[in-house]
N, C-alpha and C positions, 0 to 999 in steps of 0.2 A: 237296270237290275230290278228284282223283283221286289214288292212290299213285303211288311211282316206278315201279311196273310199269303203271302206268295203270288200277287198277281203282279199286272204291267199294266201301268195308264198308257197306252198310246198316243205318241207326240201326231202332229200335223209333218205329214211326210211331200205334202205336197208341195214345199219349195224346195224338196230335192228333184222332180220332176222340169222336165225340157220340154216345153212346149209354144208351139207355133202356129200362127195360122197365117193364111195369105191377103187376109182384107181386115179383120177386124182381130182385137186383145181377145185373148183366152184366158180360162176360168179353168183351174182346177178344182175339183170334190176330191175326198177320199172315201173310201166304206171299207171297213167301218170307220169312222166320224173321231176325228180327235177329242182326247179324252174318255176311248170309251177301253174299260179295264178286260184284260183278257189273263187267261191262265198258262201254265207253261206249255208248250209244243209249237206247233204252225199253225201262223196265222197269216190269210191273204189277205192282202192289201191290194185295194184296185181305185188305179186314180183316174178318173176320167178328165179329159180336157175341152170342153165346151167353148165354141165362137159365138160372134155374135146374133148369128142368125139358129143355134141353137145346134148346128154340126157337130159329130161327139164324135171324140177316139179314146181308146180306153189302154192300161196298160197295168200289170199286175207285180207284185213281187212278195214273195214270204217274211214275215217276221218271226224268227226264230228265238224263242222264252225258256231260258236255261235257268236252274237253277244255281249260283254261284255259290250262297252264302254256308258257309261252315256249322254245323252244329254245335249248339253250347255242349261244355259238359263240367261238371265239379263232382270233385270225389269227397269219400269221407275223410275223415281224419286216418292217424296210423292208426294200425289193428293192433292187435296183440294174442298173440299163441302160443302154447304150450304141447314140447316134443314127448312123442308116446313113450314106451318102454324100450323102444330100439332107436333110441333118440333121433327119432323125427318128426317131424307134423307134414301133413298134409293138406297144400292150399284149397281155402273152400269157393267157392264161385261168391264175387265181391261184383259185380254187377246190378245185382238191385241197390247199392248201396250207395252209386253213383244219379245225379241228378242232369239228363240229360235233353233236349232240345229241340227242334228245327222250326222254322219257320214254312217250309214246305211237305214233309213229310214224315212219317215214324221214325225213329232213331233205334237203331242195333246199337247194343251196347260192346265190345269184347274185351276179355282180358288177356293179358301177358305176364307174365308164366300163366299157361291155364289152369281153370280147374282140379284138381285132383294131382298137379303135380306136387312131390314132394320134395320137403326142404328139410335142411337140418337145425339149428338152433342159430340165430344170430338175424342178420337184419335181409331183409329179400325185397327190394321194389318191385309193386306191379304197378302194372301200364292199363288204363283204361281206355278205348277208341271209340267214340259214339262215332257212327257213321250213318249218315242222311238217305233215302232213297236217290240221290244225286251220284252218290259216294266221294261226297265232300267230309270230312273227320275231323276231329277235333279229339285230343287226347288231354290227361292229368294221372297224376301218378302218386302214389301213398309207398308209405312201410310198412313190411308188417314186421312185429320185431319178437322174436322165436325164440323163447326162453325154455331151460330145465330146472324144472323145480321136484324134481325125484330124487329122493335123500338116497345115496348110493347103499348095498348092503353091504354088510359084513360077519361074519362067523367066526369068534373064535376058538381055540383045541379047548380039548377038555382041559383037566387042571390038570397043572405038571409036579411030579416029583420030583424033588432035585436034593442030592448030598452031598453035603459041606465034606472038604479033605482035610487030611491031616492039622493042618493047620486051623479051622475051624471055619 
């Protein structure tokens, strides 16, 4: 797997190699040279097989450098909102507010409910997803908790006449 800077030290692959000769012991090399750091993609690997009189065969195979590791990510704390006059709010983009990662590449940040969707008064979870240029993800998730603090109206009639009956 890869480092935190996202590379590969390269083991010695020459003792996975089969090699023979018909008078004297053989010698593997590799190139590139174990221990030597590569980045992600394809990389060749060519091990030659040396006798004793100096006769070489050579033989090749790719080493292939994925990215595995998952992006961090942490959110804020719960938010807090407050619903318009048609009691609702509208969720605002919580994305910068997330602290997000990778060891290999930029990190996309997204939310869940999106942007701009509306909610009504009470408690709504979003979902944050950093995702890596790999499209390895890592999510967290907050509240946001959606209050009405609009003191309702009222009107009332004019004043009223009213007459006592017979009895008073």
């Amino acid at each position: 797997s890869v480092d935190a800077n996202c590379n590969f030290t390269l083991p010695d692959y020459s003792s996975l190699a089969t090699a023979a000769d018909n008078c004297s012991d053989v010698t593997v090399s590799q190139v590139p040279a174990p221990g030597t750091v590569v980045d992600l993609g394809s990389t060749t690997i060519v091990l030659t097989a040396t006798d004793g009189t100096s006769n070489t065969a050579t033989c090749t195979f790719d080493v292939l450098v994925s990215d595995t590791s998952s992006p961090t990510i942490s959110c804020p704390e719960d938010q807090e909102g407050l619903v318009d006059t048609s009691c609702n709010f509208t969720l605002p983009d919580y994305t910068s507010l997330a602290t997000a990662a990778d060891n290999c590449s930029d990190v996309t940040v997204t939310q869940l409910p999106a942007p701009g969707t509306v909610v009504e008064a009470g408690t709504t979870t979003i979902v944050l997803t950093a995702t890596d240029g790999a499209s390895n993800t890592a999510t967290c998730n907050f509240d946001v908790l959606v209050s009405d603090n609009i003191n309702p109206t009222i009107s009332c009639p004019e004043d009223q006449e009213e007459s006592v009956d017979a009895s008073c």
